[in-house]
C-alpha positions, -999 to 999 in steps of 0.1 A, spaced: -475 45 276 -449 64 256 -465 95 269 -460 87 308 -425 78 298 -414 110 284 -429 123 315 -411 108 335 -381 110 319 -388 150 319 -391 152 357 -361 126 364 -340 151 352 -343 174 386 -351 204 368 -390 206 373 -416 203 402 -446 193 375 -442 185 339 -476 173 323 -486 167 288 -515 190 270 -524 170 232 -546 194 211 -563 194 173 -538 213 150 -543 222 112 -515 198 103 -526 167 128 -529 161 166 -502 188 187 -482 174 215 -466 197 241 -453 192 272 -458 221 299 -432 222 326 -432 242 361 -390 247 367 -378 246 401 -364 280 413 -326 284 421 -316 289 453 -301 324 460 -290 325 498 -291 296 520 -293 305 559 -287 289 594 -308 309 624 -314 294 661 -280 275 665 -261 287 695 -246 255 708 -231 244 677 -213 270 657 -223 277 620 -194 263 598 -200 230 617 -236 230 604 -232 242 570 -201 213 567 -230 189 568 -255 212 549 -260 200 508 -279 221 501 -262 252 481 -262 285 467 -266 285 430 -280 251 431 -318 237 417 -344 239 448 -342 201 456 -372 195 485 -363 158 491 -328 172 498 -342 200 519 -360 171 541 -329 149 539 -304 177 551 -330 186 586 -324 149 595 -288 153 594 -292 188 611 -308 172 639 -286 139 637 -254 163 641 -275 179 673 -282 144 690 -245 133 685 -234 164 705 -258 157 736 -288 181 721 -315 150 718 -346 175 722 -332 197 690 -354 206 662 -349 218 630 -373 228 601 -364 248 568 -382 274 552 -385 285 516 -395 317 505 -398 331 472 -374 361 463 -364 381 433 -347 360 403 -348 329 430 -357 317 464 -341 321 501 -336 287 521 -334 291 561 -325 263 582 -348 269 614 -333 253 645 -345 248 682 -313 238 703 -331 227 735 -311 217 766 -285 199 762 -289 157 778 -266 148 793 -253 110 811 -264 114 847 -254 80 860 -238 44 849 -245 18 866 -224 -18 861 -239 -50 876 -221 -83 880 -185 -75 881 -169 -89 907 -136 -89 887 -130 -52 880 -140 -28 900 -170 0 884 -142 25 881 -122 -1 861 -149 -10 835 -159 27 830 -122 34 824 -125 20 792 -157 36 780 -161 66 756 -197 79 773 -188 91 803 -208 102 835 -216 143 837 -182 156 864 -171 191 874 -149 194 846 -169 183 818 -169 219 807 -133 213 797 -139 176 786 -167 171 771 -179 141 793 -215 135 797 -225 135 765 -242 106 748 -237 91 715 -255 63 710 -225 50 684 -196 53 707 -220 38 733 -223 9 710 -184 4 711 -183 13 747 -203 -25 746 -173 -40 726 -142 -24 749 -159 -38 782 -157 -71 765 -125 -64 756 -115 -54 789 -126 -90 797 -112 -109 768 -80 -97 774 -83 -110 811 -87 -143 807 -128 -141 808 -135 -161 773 -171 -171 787 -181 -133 797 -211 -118 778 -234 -88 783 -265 -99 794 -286 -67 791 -278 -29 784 -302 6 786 -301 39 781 -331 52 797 -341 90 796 -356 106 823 -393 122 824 -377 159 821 -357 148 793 -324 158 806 -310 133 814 -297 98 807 -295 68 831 -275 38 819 -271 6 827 -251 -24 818 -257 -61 830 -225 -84 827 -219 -120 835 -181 -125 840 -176 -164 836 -144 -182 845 -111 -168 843 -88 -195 815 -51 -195 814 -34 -203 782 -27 -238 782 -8 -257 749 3 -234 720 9 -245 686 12 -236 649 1 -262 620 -7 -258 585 16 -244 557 54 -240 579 70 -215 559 107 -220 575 106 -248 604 81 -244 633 100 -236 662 114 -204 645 77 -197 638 67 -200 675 99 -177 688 76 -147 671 49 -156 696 44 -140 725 13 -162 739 29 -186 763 15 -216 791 1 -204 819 -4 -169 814 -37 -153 814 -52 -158 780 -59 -126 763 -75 -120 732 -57 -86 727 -18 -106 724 -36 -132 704 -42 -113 674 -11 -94 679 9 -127 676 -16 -133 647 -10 -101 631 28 -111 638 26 -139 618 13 -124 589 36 -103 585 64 -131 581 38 -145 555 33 -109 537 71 -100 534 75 -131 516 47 -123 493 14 -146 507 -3 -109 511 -35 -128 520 -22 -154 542 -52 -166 562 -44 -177 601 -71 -189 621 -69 -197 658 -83 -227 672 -91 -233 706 -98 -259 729 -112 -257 763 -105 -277 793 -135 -270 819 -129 -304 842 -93 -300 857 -85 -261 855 -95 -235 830 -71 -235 803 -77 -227 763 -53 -244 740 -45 -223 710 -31 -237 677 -24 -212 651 -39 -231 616 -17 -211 588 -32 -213 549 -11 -190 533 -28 -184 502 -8 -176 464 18 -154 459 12 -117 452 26 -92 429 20 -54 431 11 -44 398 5 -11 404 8 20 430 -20 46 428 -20 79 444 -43 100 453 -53 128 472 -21 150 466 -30 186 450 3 201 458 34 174 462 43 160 432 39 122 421 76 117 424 80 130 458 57 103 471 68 76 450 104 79 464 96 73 499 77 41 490 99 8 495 77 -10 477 82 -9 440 57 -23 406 66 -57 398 79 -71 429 67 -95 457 38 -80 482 61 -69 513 40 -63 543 70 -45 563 79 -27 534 39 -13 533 42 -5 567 75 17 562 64 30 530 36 48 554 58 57 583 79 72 556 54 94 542 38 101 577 78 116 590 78 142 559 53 165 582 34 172 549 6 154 553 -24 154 584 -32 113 570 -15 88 552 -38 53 540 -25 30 518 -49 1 506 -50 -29 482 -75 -34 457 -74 -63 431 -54 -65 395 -55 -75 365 -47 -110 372 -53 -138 404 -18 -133 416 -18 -94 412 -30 -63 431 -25 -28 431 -21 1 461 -36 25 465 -18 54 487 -38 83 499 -33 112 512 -46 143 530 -25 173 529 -16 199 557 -4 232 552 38 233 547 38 268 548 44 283 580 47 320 596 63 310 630 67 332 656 71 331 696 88 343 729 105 338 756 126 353 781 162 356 794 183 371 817 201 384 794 179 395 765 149 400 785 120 398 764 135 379 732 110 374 702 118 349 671 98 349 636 104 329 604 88 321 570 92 286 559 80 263 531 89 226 537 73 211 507 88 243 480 63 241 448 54 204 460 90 194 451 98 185 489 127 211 491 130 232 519 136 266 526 141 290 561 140 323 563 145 331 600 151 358 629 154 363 663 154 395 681 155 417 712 167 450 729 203 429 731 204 400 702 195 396 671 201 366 643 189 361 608 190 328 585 182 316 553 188 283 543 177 262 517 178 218 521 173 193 485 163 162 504 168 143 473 198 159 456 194 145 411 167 117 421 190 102 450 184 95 488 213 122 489 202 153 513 224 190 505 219 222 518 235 254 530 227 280 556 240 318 556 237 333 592 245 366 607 241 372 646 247 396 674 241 399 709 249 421 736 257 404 773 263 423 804 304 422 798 310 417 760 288 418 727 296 390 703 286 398 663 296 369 638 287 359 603 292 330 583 278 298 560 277 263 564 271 234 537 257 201 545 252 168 530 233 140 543 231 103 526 217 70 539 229 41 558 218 16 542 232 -17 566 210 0 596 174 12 582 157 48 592 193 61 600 213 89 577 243 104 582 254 140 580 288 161 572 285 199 571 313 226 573 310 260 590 327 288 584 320 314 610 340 350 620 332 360 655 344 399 667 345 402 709 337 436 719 324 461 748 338 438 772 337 449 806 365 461 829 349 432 853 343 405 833 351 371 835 388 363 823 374 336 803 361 366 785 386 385 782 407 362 768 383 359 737 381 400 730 385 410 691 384 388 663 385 352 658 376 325 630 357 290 638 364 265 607 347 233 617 334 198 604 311 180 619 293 144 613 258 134 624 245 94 624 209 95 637 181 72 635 143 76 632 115 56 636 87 76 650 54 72 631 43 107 632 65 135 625 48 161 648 25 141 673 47 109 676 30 80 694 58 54 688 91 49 675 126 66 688 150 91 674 187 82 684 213 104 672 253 114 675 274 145 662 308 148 667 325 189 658 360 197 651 373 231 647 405 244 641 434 220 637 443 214 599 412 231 590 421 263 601 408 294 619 414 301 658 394 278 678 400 248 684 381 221 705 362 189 698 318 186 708 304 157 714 263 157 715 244 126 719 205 125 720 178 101 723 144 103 727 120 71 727 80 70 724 56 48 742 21 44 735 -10 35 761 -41 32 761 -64 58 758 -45 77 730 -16 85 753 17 83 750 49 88 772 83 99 761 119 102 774 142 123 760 180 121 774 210 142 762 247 140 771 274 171 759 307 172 766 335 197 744 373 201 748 396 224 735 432 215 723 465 235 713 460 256 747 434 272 732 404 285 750 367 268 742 347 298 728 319 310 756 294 310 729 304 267 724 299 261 758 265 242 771 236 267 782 211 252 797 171 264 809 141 271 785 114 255 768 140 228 747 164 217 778 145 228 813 114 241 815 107 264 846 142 284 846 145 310 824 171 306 789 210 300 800 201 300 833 214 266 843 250 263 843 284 268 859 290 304 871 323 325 872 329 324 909 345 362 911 316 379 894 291 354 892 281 357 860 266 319 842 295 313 816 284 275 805 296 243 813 319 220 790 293 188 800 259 188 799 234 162 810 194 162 805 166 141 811 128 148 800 98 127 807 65 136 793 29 122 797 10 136 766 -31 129 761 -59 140 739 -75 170 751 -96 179 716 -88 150 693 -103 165 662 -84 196 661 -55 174 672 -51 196 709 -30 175 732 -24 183 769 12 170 785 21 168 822 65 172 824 96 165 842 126 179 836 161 171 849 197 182 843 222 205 845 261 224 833 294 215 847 326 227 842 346 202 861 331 163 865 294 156 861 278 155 901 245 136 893 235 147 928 235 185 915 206 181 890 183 208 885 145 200 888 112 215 869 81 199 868 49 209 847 21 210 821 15 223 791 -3 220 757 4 215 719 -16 221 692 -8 216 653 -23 253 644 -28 264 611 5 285 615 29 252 630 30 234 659 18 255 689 35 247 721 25 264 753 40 254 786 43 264 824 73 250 844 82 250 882 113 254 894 116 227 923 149 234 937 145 273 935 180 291 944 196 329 944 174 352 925 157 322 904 119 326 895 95 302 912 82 294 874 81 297 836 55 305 814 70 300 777 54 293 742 66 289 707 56 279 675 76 246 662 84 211 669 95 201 706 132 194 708 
């Protein structure tokens, strides 16, 4: 018995493919020894046959490794998943073996695969909706029939998970309609003879259609009841809907988990009245549990950003009540720093009943970037822009630029460098040092200067900092043309801008690149000259806003307005390079860069306007989820005056376009049309750049 144990105990350890024990006569007494056969070492590990699928999505499910013991239950294991990864892309008639063979100082391992044809969803057929239409109840499922662009989609494939939860969504689609009673009844997915295709079906019965009759909330009353039931949004006589119920649900424990009851417990109970007409009382039952304490914050996941970094964005702190909001802002916060692709943050249990700890996780993205993109003028022509920039400097969170843009008439370099926490304090300060040229058709403008900025929190309205910063800019006129504008003229040689300016603006957004709710609200007031010196002097008012909406499907629409207006004072002349430029892939797509403005009417050259006004609407959806590729549809409005705004002038694009967070930045590529085409304007736009939208 001890024998067969020390054999066993032998092979457990993974080393061996046989041990065995040999027990021989010996001079001194009986000889033991135990003869082993070792597994080889696997030398090269190979992947042949796959054409659909490329290799690095293989081998990312592959465990089996170079350098590693010859495991044959994990060679077995790792063809299943081979041919698991094949079904869930469509490839149901795949087949995969593996091969060992014996080589010099170890073996070779190659992963034999037979793709097949790809199956693919031929035809779903609903029966017994009378409610929704077919079109409505396949709306809301992931599988999807086989259509002319599935090429570009991906629809027709079949995954028997997400056909699973394409069971659940119908019957959300009916919960949330008022259909309590409606069930499936019977679902297939039926392959054909050839194997190539599927045939699905799905059986409902719909029931009755309930309204929401009496709501109410009993059980532990935190405040007083009726300022519970003003957080509700369920209310008599509308449709019932599963979908609002939880959300009031979900509503109410967040009143609970901001006062500490993290694992307040609120259960619905329902009533139904079948005789007169089909209502469902609801009555929230509310046991809100003990108190809770966070006793610690753990996090993990973070190779480059330091601890502290983290920490400081968390509102929740060690030692103090469970705050569900302040969870929930804690991730937004982290999520709007842009250095991370996914932000969880869990609760496990402490050392003690009334204690638990978080857990915050993250997954970094690269803050490093090498931007670059193009565009084009009438002016500069063919302009190209490039810059180096690290967001997240040795994981400290500081930020520095390094910046340029050039063509055969402009040119501009930056470096700046942002503390977003200046000594341990919600206190941001920076500086940028700039020098510029261009050359237009009537004058070349060169300028240099610095600015310093300082940006602190306002704390009596939450996500909303303000910002002072002071430029310091020399601007030399020359080459100016015997026919240019006298707006022009009047600015030839030198001049100084000395300016201060204050920012209040307001964030919300949950996402700092791919936003799917949330707003950013902002206002910046500039004055230059006056007691600060220099020889402009004028006053610019900027006001943006830009709000987030999300729908279903993982799609979202924003709008994004903007209102400018600047004025000079002392009789002094508002420098042309102040004035508001409008066209391009940040104001309005489909017209080419400061092409959209008030125009000198002797030579008709576009010298700016002193208002601006835009408008932007954008419908943006999932085109490859995984490599987070979204596709947008656009409209644009707006335009420059020099005189009063004349909303009846606005200039009109229209268009699509598509974003992609690259390994190099944000990737934004987009074609505008130009709807009210006039003079010598192009018909369209094609633009693309490398960096977040607006």
């Amino acid at each position: 018995d001890d024998i067969r144990g020390d054999i066993k105990s032998i092979f457990g350890m993974g080393y061996f493919d046989d041990v065995r024990a040999e027990l021989i006569d010996a001079a001194a007494g009986k000889k033991l020894t135990f003869v082993v056969s070792e597994r080889p070492f696997i030398k090269k590990v190979e992947i042949v046959g796959n054409d659909k699928l490329t290799k690095e999505k293989i081998e990312g499910i592959v465990t089996v490794k170079e350098n590693t013991i010859l495991d044959r239950v994990l060679l077995k294991e790792n063809v299943e998943k081979i041919k698991a990864l094949y079904e869930s892309e469509g490839y149901y008639l795949a087949e995969a073996r593996h091969k060992v063979k014996v080589e010099e100082l170890g073996v070779a391992v190659t992963f034999e695969i037979e793709e097949g044809k790809q199956v693919r969803v031929r035809r779903i057929a609903i029966i017994g909706n009378d409610s929704f239409s077919d079109k409505d109840v396949k709306k809301v499922m992931g599988t999807k029939e086989l259509g002319i662009f599935s090429f570009l989609t991906g629809s027709g494939k079949f995954n028997e998970f997400i056909f699973l939860n394409d069971l659940d969504s119908i019957m959300a689609l009916y919960y949330d309609n008022g259909y309590i009673n409606a069930e499936i009844t019977d679902h297939r997915a039926l392959l054909s003879e050839d194997k190539r295709w599927f045939y699905i079906t799905v059986a409902l019965k719909e029931g009755e259609q309930y309204l929401i009759g009496n709501v109410d909330i009993k059980g532990d009353i935190l405040t007083t009841k009726e300022e519970l039931m003003q957080n509700l949004k369920l209310s008599t006589d509308d449709i019932f809907s599963r979908k609002k119920l939880f959300v009031d649900i979900g509503r109410l424990r967040d009143i609970y988990g901001d006062k500490g009851y993290a694992k307040a417990d609120i259960s619905p109970l329902t009533t139904l009245d079948d005789e007169k007409k089909k209502t469902v009382d609801i009555t929230l039952d509310i046991k809100k549990g003990p108190l809770f304490y966070i006793e610690r914050i753990d996090i993990d996941g973070n190779t480059r950003t330091r601890d502290k970094v983290i920490r400081r964005e968390i509102e929740v702190e060690e030692g103090m009540l469970y705050s569900s909001t302040g969870i929930k802002r804690s991730r937004n916060n982290l999520r709007r720093l842009g250095y991370f692709d996914d932000v969880v943050i869990t609760q496990s249990e402490g050392s003690s009943e009334d204690k638990m700890s978080l857990n915050v996780r993250v997954k970094e993205r690269p803050t490093g970037q090498i931007s670059a993109g193009f565009g084009y003028s009438s002016v500069d022509k063919l302009i190209g822009t490039a810059s180096i920039s690290q967001n997240n400097l040795a994981g400290t969170g500081i930020k520095l630029d390094l910046s340029g843009t050039f063509s055969a008439t402009s040119e501009r370099y930056q470096i700046g460098l942002t503390q977003p926490w200046l000594m341990d304090k919600p206190i941001s300060a920076g500086f940028d040092i700039f020098k510029s040229g261009r050359e237009y058709p009537d004058f070349t403008r060169n300028s240099t200067g610095f600015d310093l900025r300082l940006g602190f929190p306002v704390y009596w309205w939450r996500d909303t900092r303000a910002f002072i910063s002071y430029k310091d800019e020399d601007v030399d006129v020359t080459d100016v043309s015997d026919t240019a504008s006298s707006s022009i003229k009047d600015q030839e040689g030198e001049s100084k801008t000395r300016s201060l300016s204050g920012l209040i603006r307001r964030d919300t957004r949950d996402d700092a690149f791919f936003p799917t709710e949330g707003s950013i609200v902002s206002l910046s007031v500039e004055y230059a000259g006056g007691p600060l010196g220099g020889d402009n002097n004028f006053v610019k008012y900027v006001t943006n806003a830009i709000k987030f909406f999300p729908l279903p499907f993982n799609t979202t629409i924003s709008l994004r307005g903007e209102l400018g207006y600047i004025y000079d004072f002392y009789n002094t002349p508002i420098p042309i390079y102040e004035r508001f430029f409008l066209g391009g892939i940040n104001s309005i797509r489909g017209f080419r860069s400061r092409e959209v403005g008030p125009k000198d009417p002797i030579t008709g050259e576009i010298i700016g306007g002193t208002k601006e006004v835009i408008f932007n609407v954008e419908f943006i959806f999932p085109l490859v989820s995984e490599q987070r590729i979204k596709g947008l549809l656009f409209f644009d409005v707006g335009n420059a005056y020099d005189d009063k705004i004349d909303l009846g002038d606005l200039r009109k694009s229209a268009g699509l376009g598509v974003r992609w967070f690259s390994p190099i930045g944000p990737l934004r590529l987009e074609w505008g049309f130009n709807l009210n085409r006039r003079g010598d304007e192009k018909g369209s736009q094609f633009e693309f750049s490398i960096g977040t939208p607006f």
